[in-house]
N, C-alpha and C positions, 0 to 999 in steps of 0.2 A: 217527806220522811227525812228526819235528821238525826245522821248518827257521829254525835262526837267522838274523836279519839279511832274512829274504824280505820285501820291502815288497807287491807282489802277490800276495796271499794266494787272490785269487779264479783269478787263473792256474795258481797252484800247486796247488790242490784238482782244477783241470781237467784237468791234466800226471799226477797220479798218480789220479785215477778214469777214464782213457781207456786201456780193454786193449789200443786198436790193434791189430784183429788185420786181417792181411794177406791178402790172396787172390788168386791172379791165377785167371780163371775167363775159360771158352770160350762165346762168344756163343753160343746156338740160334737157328738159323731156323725149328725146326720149329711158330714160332705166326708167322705176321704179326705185324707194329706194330700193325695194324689189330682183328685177334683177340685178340690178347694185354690193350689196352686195354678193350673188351668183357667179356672176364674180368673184370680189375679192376673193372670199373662193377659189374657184375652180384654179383659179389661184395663189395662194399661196400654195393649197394642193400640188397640180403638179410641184409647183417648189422646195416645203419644204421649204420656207422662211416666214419669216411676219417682222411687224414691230421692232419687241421685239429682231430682231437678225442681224438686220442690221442700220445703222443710217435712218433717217429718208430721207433724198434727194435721199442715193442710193435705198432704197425703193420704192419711186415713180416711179423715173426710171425704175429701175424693171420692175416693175408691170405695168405700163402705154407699156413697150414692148411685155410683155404676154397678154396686150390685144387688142393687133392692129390686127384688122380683126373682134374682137368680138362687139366693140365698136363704134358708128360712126366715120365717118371719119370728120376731123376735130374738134373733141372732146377730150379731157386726163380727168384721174380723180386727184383730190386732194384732200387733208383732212381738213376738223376744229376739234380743239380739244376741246371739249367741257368744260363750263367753271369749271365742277366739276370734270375734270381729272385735274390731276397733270403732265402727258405728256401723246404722243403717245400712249404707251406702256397699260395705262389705259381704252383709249377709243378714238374713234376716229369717225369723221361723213365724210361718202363720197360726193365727189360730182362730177357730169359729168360736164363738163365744154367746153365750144365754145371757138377754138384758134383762130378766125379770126375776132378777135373785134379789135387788131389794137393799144390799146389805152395802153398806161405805166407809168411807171415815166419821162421817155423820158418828156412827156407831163405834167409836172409841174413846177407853177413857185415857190411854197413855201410850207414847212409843217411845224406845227407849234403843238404843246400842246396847249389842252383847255380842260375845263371841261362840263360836261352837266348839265342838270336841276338838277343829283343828285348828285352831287360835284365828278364823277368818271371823270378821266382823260383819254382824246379821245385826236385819231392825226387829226386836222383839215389839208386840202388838198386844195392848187389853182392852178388852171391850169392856165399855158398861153394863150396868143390868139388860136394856132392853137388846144392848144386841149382843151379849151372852147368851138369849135367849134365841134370839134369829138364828146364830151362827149356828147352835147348840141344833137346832131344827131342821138347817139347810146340811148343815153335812153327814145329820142321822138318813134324812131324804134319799143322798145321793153317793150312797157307799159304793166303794169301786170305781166313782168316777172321780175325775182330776178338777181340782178348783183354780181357776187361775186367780193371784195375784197382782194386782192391774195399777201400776198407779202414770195417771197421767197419761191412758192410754196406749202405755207400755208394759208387756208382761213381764213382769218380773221375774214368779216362779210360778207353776200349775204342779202341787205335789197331788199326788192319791190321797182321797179319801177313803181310809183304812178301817176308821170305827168312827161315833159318833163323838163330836168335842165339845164338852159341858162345860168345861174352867173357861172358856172365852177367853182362849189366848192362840196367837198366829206367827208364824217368820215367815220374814222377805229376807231370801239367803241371794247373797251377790255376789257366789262364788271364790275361788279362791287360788287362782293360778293369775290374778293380773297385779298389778302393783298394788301393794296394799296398804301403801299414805291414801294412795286413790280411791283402794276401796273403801277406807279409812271416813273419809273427808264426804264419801258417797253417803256412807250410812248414815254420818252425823246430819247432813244436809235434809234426807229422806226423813231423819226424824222430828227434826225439829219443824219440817214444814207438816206432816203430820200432825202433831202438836199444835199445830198453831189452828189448825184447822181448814178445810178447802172456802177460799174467799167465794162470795155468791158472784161475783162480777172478774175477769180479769185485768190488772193493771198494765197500763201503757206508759211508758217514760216517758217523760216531755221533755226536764229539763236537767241537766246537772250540772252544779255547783260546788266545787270544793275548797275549802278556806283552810288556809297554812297557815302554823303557827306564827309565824311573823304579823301578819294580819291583826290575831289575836292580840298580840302584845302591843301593838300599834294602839290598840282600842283602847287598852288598859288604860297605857300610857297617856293617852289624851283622857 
């Protein structure tokens, strides 16, 4: 990958190693807050790991493998971080979650940056035909229950499903009590990796190379 003229090189490594992959996933009820928690402990005790000592993906991982058999089948848990942590490591909110909803980024035709009634900055979401049609289906399905918003194995938001949504459109709201260059910078990033689409492979960095101007005019000049 060669990006001439990019002065944030450490944003840019961050923009093309994020597969952003999209999910929209149906809350379970079928553990309490309270049980589902429990799990996790007990399954962390027995393994002697937590979040605070492994990155955060290989953690799910983990954990979503110590508890197959305890958890329904067709369910994984994943985390929000709530917006008075500062990461993981601070706090974290579980949630059981439905793998057979089906519906991804695959299924979108646009995301874009907007703001809301309180000038916080949200990624608006449009589906194409076929998954206006999904969406349009899965949230007639499952009125009164909570969808989560998932990208990248993090929950973003799980609002209520109030009525059924036919225009095929969605927000990922990132709240708005924390710095907001940061949330700023959040959404843009969120979108455009959206936009780009979820890669089928993840990329690993080998090597990097950066050429200053000087260099450049050296060339010229010969």
């Amino acid at each position: 990958v060669q990006l001439p003229g990019m002065e944030d090189a450490e944003k840019a490594k961050a923009l093309i190693s994020t597969a952003a992959r999209l999910d929209f996933m149906i809350v379970s009820n079928e553990k309490s807050s309270v049980e589902l928690q429990q799990l996790i402990d007990q399954a962390e005790k027995a393994g002697n790991y937590s979040v605070k000592t492994m990155k955060y993906s290989d953690y799910v991982n983990r954990l979503n493998q110590d508890l197959v058999g305890k958890i329904p089948e067709k369910t994984i848990v994943y985390f929000q971080k709530p917006e008075s942590a500062a990461n993981f490591e601070a706090g974290k909110v579980p949630f059981l979650l439905k793998t057979d909803t089906g519906l991804g980024g695959e299924s979108l035709s646009d995301a874009f940056v907007h703001f809301d009634q309180y000038g916080a900055p949200q990624v608006n979401l449009t589906f194409n035909p076929l998954g206006t049609n999904k969406f349009a289906d899965i949230t007639e399905k499952h009125i009164h229950e909570q969808m989560a918003i998932v990208l990248d194995k993090v929950v973003k938001t799980a609002p209520s499903i109030n009525s059924k949504i036919a225009e095929g459109r969605a927000v990922i709201t990132l709240g708005s009590s924390r710095d907001p260059q940061k949330s700023m910078d959040e959404a843009k990033m969120i979108a455009t990796s959206l936009r780009a689409g979820a890669l089928p492979a993840s990329l690993e960095q080998l090597e990097e190379r950066r050429v200053g101007p000087s260099l450049g005019a050296d060339s010229i000049h010969k």
